[in-house]
HTML snippet that shows the backbone in 3Dmol.js (N, CA, C, O; Angstrom):
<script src="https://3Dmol.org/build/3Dmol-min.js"></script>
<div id="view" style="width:600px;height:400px;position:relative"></div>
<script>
const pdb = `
ATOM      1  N   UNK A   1     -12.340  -6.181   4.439  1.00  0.00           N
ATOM      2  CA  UNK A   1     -12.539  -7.005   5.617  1.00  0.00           C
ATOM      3  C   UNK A   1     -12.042  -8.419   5.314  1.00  0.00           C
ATOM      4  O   UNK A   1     -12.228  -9.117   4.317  1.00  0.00           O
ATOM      5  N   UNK A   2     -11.198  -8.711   6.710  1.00  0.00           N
ATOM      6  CA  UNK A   2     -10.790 -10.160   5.858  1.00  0.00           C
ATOM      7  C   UNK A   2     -11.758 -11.526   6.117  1.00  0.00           C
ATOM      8  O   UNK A   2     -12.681 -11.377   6.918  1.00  0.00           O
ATOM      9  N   UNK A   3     -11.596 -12.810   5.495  1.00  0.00           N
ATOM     10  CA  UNK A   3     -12.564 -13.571   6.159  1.00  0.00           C
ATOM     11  C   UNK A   3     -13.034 -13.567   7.466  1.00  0.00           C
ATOM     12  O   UNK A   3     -14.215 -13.436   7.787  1.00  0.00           O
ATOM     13  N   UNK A   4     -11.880 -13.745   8.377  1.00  0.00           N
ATOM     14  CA  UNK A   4     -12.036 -14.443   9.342  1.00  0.00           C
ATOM     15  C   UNK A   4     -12.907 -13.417  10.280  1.00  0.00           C
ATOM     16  O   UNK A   4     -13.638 -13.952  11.113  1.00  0.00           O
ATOM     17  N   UNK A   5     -12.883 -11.678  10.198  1.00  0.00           N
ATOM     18  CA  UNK A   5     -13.524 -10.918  10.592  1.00  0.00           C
ATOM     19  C   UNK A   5     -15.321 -10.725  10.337  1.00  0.00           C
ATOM     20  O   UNK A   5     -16.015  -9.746  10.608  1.00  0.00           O
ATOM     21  N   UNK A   6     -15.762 -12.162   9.670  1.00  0.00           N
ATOM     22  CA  UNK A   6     -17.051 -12.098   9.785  1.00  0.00           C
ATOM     23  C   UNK A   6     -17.162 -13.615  10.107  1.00  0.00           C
ATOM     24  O   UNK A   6     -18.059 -14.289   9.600  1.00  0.00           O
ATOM     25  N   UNK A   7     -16.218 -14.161  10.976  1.00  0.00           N
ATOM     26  CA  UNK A   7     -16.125 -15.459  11.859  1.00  0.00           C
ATOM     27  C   UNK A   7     -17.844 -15.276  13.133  1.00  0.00           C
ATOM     28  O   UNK A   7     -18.175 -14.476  14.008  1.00  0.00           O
ATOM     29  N   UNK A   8     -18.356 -16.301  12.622  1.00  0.00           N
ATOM     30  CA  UNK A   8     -19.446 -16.288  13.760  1.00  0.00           C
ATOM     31  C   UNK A   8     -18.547 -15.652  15.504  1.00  0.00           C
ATOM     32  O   UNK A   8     -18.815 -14.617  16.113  1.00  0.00           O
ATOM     33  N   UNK A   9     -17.397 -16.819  15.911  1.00  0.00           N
ATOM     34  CA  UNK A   9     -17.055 -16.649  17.004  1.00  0.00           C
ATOM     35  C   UNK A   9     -16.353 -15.271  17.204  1.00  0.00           C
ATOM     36  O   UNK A   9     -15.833 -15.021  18.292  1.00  0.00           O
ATOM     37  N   UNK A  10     -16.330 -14.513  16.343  1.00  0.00           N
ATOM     38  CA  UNK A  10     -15.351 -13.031  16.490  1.00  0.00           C
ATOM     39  C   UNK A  10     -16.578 -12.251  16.429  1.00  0.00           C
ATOM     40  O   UNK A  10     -16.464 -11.205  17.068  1.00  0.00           O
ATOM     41  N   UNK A  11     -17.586 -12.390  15.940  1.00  0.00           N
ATOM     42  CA  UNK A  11     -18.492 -11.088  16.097  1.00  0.00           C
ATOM     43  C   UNK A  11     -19.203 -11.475  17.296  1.00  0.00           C
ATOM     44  O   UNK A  11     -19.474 -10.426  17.881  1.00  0.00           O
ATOM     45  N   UNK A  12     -19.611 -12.405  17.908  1.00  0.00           N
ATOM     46  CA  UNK A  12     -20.090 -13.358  18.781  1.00  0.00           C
ATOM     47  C   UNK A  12     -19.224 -13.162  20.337  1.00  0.00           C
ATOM     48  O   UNK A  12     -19.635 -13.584  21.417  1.00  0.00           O
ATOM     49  N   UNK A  13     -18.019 -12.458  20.117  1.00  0.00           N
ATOM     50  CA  UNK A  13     -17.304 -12.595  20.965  1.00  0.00           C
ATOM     51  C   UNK A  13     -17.202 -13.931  22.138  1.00  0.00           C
ATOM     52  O   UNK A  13     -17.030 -13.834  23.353  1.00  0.00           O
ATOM     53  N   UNK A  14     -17.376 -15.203  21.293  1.00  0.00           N
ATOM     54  CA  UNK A  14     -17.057 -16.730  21.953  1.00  0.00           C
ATOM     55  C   UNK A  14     -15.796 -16.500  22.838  1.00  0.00           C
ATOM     56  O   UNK A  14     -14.971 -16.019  22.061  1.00  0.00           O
ATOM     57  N   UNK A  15     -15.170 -16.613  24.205  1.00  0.00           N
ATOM     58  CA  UNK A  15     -14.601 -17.182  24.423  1.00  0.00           C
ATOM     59  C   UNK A  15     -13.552 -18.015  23.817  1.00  0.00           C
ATOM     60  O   UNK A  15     -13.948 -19.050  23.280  1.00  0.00           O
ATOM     61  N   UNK A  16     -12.110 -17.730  23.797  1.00  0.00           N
ATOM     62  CA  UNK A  16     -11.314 -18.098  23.153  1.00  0.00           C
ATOM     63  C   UNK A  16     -11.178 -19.614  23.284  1.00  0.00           C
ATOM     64  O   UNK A  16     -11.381 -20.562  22.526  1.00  0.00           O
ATOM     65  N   UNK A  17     -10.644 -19.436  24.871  1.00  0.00           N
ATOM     66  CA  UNK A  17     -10.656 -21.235  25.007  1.00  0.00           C
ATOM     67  C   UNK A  17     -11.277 -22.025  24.808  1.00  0.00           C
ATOM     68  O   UNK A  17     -10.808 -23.156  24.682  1.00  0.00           O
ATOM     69  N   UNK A  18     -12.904 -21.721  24.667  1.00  0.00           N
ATOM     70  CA  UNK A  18     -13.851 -22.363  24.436  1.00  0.00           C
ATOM     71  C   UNK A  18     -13.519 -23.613  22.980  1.00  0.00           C
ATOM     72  O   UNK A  18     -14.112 -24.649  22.680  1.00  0.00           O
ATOM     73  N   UNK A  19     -12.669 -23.117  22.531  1.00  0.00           N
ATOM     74  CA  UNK A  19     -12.330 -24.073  21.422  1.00  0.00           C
ATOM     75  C   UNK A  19     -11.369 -24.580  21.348  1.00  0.00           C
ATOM     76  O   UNK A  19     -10.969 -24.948  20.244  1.00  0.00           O
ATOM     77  N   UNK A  20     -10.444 -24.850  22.784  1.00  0.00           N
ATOM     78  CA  UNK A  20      -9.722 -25.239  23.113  1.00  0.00           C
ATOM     79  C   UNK A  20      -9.883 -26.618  24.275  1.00  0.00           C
ATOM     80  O   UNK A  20      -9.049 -26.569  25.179  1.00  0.00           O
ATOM     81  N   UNK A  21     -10.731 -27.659  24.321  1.00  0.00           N
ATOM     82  CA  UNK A  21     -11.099 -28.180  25.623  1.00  0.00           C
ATOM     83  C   UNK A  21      -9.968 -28.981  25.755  1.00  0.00           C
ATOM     84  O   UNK A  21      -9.195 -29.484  24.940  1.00  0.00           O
ATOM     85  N   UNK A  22     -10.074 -28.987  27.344  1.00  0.00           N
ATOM     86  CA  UNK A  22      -8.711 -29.608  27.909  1.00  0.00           C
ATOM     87  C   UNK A  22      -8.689 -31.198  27.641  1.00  0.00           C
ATOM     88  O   UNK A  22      -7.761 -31.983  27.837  1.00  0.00           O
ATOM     89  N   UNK A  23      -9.988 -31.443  27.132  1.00  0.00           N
ATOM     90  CA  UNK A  23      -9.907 -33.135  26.924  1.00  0.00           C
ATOM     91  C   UNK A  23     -10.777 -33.185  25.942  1.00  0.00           C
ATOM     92  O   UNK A  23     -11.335 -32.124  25.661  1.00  0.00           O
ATOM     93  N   UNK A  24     -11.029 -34.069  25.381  1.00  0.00           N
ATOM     94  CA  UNK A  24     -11.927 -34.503  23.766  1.00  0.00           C
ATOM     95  C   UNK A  24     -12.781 -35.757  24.391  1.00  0.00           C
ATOM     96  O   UNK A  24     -13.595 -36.257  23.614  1.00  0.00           O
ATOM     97  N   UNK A  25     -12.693 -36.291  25.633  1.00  0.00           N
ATOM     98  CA  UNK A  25     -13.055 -37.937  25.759  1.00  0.00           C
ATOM     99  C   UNK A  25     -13.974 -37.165  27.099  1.00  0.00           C
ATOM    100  O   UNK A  25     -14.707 -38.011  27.612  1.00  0.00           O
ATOM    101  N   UNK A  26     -14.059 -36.271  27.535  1.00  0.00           N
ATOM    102  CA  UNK A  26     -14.815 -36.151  28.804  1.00  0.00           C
ATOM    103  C   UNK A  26     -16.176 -35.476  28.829  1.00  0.00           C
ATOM    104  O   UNK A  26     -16.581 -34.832  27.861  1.00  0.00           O
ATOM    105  N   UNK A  27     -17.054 -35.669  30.227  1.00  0.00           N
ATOM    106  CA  UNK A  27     -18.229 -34.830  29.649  1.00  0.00           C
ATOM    107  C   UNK A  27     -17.944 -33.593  29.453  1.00  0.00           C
ATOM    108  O   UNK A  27     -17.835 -33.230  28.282  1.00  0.00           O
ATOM    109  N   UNK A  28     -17.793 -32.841  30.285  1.00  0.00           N
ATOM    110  CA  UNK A  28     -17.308 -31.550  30.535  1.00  0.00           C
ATOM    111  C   UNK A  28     -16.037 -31.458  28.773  1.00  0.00           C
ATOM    112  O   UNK A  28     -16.282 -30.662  27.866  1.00  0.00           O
ATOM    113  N   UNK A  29     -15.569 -31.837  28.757  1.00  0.00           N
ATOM    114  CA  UNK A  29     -14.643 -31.404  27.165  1.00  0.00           C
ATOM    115  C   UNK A  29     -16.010 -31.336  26.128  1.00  0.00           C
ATOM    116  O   UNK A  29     -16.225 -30.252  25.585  1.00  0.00           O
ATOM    117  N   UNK A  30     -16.750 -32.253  25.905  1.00  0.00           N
ATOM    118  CA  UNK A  30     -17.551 -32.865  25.219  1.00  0.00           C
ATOM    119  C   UNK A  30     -18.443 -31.735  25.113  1.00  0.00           C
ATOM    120  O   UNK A  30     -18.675 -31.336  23.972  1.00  0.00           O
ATOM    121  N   UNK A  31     -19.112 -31.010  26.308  1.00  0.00           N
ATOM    122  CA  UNK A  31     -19.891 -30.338  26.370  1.00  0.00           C
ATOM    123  C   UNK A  31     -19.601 -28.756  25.700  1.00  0.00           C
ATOM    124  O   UNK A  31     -20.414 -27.952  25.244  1.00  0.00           O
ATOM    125  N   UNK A  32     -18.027 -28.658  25.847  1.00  0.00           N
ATOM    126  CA  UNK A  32     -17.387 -27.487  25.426  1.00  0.00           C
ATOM    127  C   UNK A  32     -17.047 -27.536  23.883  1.00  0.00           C
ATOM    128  O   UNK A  32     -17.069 -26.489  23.236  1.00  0.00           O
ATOM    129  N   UNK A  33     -16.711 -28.821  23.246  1.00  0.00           N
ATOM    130  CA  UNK A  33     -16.699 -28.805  22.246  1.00  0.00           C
ATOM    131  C   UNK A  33     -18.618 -28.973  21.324  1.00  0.00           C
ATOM    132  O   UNK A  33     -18.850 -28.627  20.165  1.00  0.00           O
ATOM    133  N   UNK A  34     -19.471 -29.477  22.141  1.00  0.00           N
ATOM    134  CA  UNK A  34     -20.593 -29.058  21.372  1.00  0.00           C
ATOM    135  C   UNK A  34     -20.591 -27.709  21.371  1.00  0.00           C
ATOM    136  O   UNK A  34     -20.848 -27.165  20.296  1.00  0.00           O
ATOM    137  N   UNK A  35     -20.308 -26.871  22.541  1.00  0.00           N
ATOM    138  CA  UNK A  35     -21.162 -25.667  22.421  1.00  0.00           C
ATOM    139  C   UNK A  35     -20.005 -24.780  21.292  1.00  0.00           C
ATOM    140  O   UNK A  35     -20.287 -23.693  20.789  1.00  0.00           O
ATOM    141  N   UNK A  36     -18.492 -25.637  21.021  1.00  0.00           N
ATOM    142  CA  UNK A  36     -18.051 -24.388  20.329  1.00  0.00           C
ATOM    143  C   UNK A  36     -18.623 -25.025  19.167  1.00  0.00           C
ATOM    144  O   UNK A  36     -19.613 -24.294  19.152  1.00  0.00           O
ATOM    145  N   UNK A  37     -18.823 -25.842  18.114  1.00  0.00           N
ATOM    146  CA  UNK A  37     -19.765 -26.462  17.131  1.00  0.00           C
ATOM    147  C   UNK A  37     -20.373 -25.592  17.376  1.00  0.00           C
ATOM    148  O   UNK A  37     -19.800 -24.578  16.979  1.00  0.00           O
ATOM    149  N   UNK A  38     -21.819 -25.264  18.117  1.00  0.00           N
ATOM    150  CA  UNK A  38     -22.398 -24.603  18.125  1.00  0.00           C
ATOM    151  C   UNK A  38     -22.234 -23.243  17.224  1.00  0.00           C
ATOM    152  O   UNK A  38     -22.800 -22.885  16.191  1.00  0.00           O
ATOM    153  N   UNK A  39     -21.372 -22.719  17.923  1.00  0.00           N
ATOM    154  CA  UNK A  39     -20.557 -21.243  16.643  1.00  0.00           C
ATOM    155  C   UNK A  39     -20.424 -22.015  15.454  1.00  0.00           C
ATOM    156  O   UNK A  39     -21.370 -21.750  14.712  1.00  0.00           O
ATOM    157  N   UNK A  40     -19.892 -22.597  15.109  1.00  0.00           N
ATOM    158  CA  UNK A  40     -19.285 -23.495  13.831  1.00  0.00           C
ATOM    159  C   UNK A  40     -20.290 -23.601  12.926  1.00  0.00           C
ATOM    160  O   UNK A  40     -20.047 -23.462  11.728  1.00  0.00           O
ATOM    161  N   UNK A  41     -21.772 -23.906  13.466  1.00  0.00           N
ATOM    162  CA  UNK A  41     -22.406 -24.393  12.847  1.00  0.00           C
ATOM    163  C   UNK A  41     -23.344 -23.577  12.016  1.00  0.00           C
ATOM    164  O   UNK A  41     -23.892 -23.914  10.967  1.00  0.00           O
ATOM    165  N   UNK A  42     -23.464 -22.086  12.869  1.00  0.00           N
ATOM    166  CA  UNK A  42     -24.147 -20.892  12.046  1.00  0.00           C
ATOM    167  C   UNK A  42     -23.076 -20.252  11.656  1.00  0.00           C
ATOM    168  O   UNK A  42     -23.318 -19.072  11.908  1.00  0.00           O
ATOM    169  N   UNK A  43     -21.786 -20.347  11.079  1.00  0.00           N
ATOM    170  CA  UNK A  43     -20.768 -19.458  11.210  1.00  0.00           C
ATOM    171  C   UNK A  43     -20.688 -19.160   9.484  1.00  0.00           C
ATOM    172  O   UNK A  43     -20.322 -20.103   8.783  1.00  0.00           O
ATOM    173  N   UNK A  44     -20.984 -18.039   8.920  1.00  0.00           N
ATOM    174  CA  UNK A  44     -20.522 -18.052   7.750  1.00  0.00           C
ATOM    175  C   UNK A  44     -19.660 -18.064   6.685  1.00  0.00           C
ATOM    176  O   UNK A  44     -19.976 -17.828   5.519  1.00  0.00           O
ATOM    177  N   UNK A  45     -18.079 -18.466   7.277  1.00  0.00           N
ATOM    178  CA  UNK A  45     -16.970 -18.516   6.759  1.00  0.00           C
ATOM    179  C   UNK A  45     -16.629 -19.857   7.141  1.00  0.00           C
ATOM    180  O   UNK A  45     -15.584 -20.220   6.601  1.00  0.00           O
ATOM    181  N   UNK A  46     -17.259 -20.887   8.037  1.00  0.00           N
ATOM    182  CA  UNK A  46     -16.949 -21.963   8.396  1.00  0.00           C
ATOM    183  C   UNK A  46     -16.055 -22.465   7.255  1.00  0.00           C
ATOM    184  O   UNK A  46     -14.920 -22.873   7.504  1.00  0.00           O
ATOM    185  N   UNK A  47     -16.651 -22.439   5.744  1.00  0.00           N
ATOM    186  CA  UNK A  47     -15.702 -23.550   5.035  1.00  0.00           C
ATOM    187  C   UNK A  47     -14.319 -23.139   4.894  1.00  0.00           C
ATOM    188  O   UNK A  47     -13.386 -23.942   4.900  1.00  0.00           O
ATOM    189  N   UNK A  48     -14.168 -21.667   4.745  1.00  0.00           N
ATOM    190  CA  UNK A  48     -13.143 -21.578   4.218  1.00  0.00           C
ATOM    191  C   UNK A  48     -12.250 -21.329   5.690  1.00  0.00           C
ATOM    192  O   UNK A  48     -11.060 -21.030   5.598  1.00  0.00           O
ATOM    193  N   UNK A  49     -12.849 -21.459   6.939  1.00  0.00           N
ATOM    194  CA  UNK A  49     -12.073 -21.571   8.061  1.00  0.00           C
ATOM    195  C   UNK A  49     -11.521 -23.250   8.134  1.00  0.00           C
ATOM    196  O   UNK A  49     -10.321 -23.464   8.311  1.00  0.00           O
ATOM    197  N   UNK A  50     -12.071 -23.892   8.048  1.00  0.00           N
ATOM    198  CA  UNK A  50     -11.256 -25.451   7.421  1.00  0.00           C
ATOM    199  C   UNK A  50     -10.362 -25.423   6.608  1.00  0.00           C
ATOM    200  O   UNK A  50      -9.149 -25.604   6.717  1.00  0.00           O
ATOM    201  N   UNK A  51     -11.437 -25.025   5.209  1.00  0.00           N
ATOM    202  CA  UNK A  51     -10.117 -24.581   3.941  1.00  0.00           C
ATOM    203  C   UNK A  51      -8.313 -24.292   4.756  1.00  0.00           C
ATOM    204  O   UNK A  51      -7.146 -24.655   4.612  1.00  0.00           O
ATOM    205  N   UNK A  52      -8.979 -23.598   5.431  1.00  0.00           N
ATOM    206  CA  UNK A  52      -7.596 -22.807   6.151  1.00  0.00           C
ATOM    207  C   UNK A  52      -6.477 -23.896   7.064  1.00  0.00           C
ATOM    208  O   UNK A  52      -5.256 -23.868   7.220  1.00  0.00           O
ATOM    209  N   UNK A  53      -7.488 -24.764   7.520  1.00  0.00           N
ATOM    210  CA  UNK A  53      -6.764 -25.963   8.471  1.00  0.00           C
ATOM    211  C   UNK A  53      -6.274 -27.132   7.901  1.00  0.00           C
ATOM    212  O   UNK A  53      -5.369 -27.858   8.312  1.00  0.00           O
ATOM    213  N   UNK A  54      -7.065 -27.251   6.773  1.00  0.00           N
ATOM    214  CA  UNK A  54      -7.107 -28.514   6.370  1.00  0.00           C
ATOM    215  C   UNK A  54      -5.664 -28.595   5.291  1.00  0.00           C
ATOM    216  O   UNK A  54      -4.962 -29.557   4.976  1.00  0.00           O
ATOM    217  N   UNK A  55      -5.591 -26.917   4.853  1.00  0.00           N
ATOM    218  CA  UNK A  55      -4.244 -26.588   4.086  1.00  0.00           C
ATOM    219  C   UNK A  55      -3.042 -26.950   5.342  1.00  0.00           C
ATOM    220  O   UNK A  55      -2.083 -27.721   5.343  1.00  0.00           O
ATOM    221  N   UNK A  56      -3.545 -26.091   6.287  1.00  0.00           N
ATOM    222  CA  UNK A  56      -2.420 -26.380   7.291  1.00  0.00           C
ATOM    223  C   UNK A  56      -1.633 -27.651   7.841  1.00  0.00           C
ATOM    224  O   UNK A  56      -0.475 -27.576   8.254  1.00  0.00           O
ATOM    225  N   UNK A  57      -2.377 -28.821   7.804  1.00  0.00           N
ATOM    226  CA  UNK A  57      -2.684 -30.142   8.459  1.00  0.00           C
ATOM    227  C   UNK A  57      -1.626 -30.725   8.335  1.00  0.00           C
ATOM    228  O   UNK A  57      -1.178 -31.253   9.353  1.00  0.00           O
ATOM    229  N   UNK A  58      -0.805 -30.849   6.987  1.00  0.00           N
ATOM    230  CA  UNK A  58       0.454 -31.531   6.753  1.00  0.00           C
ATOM    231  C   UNK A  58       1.671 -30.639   6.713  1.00  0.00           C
ATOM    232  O   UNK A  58       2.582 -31.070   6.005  1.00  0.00           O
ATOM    233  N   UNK A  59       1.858 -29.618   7.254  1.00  0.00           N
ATOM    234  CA  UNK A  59       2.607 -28.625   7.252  1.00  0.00           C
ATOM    235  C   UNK A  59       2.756 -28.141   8.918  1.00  0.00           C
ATOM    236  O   UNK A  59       3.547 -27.223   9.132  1.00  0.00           O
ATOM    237  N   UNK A  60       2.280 -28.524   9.673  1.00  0.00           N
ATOM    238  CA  UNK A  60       2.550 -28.508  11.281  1.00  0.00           C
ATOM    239  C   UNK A  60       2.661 -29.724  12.075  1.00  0.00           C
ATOM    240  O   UNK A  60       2.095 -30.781  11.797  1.00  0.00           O
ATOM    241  N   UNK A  61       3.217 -29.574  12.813  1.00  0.00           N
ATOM    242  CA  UNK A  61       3.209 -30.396  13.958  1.00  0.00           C
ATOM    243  C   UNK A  61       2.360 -30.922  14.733  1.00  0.00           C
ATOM    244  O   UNK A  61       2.022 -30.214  15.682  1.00  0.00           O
ATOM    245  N   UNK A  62       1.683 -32.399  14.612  1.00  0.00           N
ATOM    246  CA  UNK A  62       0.937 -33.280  14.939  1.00  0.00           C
ATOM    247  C   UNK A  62       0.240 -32.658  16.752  1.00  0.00           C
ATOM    248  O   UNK A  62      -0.912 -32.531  17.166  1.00  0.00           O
ATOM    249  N   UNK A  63       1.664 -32.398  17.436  1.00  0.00           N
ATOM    250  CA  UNK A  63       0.848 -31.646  18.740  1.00  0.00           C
ATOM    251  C   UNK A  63       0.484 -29.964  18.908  1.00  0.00           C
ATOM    252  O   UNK A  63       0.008 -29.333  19.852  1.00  0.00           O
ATOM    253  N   UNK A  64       0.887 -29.599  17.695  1.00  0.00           N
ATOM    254  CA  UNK A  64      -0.324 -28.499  17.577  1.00  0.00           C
ATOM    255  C   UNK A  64      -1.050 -28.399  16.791  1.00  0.00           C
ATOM    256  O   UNK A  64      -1.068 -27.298  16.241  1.00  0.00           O
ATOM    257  N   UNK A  65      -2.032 -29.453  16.299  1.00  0.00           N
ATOM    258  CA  UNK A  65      -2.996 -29.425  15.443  1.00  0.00           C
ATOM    259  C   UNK A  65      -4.060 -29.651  17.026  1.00  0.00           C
ATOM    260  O   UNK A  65      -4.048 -30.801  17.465  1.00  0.00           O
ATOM    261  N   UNK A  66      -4.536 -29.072  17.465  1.00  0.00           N
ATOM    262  CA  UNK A  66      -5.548 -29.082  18.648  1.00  0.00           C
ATOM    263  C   UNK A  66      -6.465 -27.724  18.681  1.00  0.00           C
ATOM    264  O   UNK A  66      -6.007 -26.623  18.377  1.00  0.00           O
ATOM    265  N   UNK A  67      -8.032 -27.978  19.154  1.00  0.00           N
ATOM    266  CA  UNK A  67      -9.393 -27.104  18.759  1.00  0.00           C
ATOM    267  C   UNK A  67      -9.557 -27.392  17.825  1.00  0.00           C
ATOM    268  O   UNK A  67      -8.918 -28.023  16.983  1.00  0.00           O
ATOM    269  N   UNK A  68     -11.176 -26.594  17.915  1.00  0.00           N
ATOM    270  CA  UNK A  68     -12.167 -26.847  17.209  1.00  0.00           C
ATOM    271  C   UNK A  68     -12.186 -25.713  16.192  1.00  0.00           C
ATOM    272  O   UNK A  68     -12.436 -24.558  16.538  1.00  0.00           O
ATOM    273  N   UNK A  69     -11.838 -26.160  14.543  1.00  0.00           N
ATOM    274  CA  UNK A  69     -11.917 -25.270  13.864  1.00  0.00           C
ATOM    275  C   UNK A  69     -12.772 -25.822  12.745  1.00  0.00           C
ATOM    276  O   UNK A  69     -12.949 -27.013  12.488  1.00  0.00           O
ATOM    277  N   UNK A  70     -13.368 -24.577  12.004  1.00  0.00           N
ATOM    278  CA  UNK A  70     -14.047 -25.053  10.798  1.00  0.00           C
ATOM    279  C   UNK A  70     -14.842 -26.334  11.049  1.00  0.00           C
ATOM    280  O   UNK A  70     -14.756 -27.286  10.274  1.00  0.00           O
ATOM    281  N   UNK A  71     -15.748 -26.354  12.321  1.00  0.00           N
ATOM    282  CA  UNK A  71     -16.873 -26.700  12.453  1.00  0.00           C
ATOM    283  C   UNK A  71     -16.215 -28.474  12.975  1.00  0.00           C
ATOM    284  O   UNK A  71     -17.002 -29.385  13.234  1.00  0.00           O
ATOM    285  N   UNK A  72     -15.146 -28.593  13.018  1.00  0.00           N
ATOM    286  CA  UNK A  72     -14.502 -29.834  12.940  1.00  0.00           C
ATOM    287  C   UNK A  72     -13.066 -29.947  14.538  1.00  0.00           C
ATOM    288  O   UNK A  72     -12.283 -29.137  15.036  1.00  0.00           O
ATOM    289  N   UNK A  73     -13.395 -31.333  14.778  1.00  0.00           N
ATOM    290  CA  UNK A  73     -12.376 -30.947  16.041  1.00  0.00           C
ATOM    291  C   UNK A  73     -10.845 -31.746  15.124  1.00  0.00           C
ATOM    292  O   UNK A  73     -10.720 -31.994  13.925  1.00  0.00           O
ATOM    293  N   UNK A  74      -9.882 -31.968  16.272  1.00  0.00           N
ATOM    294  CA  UNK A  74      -8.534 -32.322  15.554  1.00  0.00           C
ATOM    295  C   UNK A  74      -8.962 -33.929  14.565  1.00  0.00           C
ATOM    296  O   UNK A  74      -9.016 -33.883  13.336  1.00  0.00           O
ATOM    297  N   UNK A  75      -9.123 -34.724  15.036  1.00  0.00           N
ATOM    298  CA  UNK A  75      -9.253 -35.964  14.805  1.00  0.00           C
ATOM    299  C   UNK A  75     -10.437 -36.057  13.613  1.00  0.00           C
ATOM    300  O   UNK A  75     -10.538 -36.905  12.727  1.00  0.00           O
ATOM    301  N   UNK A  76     -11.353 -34.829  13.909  1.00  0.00           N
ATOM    302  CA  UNK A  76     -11.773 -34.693  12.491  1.00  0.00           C
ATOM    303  C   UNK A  76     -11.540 -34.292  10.758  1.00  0.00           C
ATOM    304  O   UNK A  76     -11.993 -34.334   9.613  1.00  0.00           O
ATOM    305  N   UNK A  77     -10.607 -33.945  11.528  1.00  0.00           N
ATOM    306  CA  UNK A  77      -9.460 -33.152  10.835  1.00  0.00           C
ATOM    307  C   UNK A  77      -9.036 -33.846   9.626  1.00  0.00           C
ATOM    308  O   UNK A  77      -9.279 -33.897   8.420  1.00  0.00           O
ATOM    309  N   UNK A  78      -8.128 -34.463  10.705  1.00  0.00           N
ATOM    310  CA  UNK A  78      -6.717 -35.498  10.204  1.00  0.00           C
ATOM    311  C   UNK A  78      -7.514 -36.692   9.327  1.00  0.00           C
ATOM    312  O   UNK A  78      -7.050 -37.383   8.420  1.00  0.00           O
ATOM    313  N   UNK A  79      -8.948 -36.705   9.932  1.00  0.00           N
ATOM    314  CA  UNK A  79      -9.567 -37.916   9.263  1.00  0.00           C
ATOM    315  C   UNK A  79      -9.728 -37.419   7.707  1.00  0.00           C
ATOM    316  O   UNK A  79      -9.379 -38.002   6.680  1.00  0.00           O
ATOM    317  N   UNK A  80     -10.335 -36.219   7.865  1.00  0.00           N
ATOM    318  CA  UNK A  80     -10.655 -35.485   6.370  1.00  0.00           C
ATOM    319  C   UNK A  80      -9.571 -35.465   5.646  1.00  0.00           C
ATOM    320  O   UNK A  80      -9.446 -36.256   4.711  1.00  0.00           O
ATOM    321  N   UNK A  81      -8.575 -34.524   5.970  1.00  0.00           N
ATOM    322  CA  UNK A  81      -7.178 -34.620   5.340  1.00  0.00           C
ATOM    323  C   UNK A  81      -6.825 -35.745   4.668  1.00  0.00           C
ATOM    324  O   UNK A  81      -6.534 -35.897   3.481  1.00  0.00           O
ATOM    325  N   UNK A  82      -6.891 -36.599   5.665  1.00  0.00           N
ATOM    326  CA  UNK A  82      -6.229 -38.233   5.189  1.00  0.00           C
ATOM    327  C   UNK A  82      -6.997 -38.753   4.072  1.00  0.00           C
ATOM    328  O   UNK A  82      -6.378 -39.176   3.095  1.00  0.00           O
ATOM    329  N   UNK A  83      -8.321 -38.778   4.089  1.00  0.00           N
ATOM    330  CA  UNK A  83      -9.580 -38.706   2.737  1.00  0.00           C
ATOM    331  C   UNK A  83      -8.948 -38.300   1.707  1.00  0.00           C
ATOM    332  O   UNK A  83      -8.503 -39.063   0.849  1.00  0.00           O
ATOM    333  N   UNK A  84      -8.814 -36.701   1.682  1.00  0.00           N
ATOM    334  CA  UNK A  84      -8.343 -36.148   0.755  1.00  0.00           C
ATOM    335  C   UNK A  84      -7.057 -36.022  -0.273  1.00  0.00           C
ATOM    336  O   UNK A  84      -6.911 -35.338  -1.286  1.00  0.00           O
ATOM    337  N   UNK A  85      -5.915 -37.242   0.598  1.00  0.00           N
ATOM    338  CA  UNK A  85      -4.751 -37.114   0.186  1.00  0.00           C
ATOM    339  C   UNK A  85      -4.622 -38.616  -0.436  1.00  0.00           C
ATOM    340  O   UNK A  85      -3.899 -38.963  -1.370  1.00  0.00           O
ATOM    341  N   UNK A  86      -5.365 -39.277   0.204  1.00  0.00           N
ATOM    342  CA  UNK A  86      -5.821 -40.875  -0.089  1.00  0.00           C
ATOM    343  C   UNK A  86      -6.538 -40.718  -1.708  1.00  0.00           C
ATOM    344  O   UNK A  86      -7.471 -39.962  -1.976  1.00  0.00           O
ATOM    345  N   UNK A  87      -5.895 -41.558  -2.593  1.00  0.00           N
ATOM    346  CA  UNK A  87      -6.450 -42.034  -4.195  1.00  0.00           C
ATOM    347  C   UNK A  87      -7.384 -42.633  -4.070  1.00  0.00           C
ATOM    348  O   UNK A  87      -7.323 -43.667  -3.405  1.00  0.00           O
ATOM    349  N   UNK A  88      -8.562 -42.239  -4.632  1.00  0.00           N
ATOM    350  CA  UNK A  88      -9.737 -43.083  -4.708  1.00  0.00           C
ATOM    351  C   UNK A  88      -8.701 -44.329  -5.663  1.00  0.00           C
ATOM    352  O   UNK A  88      -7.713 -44.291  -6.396  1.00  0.00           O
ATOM    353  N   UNK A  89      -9.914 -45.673  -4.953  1.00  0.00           N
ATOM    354  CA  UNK A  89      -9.771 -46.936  -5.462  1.00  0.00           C
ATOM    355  C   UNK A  89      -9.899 -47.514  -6.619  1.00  0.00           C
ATOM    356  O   UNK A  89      -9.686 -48.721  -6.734  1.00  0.00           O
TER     357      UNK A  89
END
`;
const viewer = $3Dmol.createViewer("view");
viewer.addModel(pdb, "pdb");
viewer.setStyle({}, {cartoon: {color: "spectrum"}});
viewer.zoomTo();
viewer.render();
</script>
């Protein structure tokens, strides 16, 4: 079985788009991205579903880095990434 097949949102059958909101700044986006968190947050592969993005992050294209993956939306992302690629002081 591979990871992603014991993904909270795949056994859960979440709604795909649901982790897709059409906006990040609105209530209604806002509300869609808590509830996909929500999955994220009991999900037991969560880390290594990041693991998975966070590899991805500098290797795609800035306008398709969009949804909520690995418990994290885009901008959370890029923030982590950027952490991680950044030399401590």
């Amino acid at each position: 079985m591979s990871w992603w097949e014991q993904a909270t949102c795949l056994a859960e059958n979440a709604a795909n788009d649901l982790f897709y909101p059409k906006s990040y700044s609105s209530s209604e986006g806002l509300a869609q991205i808590d509830e996909a968190l929500g999955y994220c947050s009991r999900c037991p592969v969560r880390d290594r579903c990041l693991a998975e993005e966070l590899a991805k992050e500098g290797t795609i294209s800035e306008k398709y880095r969009y949804g909520v993956r690995g418990g994290k939306t885009p901008a959370e992302r890029a923030a982590l990434s950027k952490s991680l690629l950044t030399p401590a002081a």
